[in-house]
C-alpha positions in Angstrom: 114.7 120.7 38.2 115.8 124.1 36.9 112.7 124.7 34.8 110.7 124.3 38.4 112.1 127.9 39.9 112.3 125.4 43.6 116.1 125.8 45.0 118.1 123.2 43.4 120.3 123.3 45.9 119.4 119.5 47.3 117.3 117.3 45.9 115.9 113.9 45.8 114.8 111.3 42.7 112.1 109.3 43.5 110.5 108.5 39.8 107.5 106.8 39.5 105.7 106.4 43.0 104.1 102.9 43.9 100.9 102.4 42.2 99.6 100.8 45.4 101.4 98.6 47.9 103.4 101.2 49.8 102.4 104.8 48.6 100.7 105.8 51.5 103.5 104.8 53.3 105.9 106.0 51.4 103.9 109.2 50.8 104.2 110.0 54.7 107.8 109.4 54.8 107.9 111.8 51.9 106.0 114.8 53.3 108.9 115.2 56.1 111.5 115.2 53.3 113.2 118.6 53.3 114.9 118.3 50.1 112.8 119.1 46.6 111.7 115.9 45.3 110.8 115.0 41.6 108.7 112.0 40.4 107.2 111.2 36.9 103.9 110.6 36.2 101.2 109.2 33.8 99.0 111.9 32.3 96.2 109.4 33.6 97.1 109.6 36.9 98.5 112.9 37.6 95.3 114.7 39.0 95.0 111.9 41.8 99.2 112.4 42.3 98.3 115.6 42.6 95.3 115.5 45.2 97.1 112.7 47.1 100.4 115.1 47.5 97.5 117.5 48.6 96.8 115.5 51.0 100.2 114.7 52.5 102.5 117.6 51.6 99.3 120.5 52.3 98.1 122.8 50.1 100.6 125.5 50.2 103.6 123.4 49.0 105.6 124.8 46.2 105.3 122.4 43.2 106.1 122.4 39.4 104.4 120.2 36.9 106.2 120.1 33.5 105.0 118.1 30.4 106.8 117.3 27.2 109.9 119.1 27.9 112.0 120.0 25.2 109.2 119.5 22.9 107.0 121.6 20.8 104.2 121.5 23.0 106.2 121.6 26.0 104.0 123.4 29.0 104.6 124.5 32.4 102.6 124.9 35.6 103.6 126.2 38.6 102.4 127.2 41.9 101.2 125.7 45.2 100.0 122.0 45.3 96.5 123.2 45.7 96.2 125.7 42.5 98.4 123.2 40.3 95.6 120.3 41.1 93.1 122.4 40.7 94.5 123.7 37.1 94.7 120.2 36.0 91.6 119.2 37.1 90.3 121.3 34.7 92.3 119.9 31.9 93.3 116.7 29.7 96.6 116.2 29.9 98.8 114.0 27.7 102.8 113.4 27.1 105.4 112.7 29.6 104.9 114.4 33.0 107.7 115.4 35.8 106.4 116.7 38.8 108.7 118.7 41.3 107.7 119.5 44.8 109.8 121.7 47.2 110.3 120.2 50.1 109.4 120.7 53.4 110.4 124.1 55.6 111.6 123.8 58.7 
């Protein structure tokens, strides 16, 4: 969470999402969370994580997408929702993934 630079103030756990029964659901519940949320996600499915949270958070949503943390390859991307998906769209992606988006401003 501290790695992310999004106020750690409050913050939410939601780990893996639903692969499908419930994540749209649960994905518009989500996008009127106020508090930063983090989930985990498969290097295979992170760009469509990505584009989906596009999709239901907007564009211009703070997010942080860390991979192998702690690790010699560790990397970190951060940015709006929008410029993150568009950098991993770009690039294979493998390890563990933790994916941070701030939540949303009143």
């Amino acid at each position: 969470m501290v790695n992310s630079g999004i106020p750690a103030n409050r913050f939410v756990f939601e780990g893996f999402l639903p692969i499908k029964k419930g994540r749209q659901t649960l994905l518009k519940k989500l996008a009127e969370e106020e508090r930063a949320m983090i989930f985990y996600e498969s290097p295979v499915r992170l760009v469509k994580t990505l584009e989906e949270f596009v999709t239901y958070f907007g564009t211009g949503r703070q997010c942080s997408v860390s991979r192998e943390l702690t690790k010699l390859f560790e990397e970190n991307k951060r940015g709006t929702l929008g410029e993150v998906a568009e950098y991993f769209r770009q690039k294979t992606v493998k390890g563990e993934i933790v994916i941070v988006v701030a939540g949303k401003n009143l």
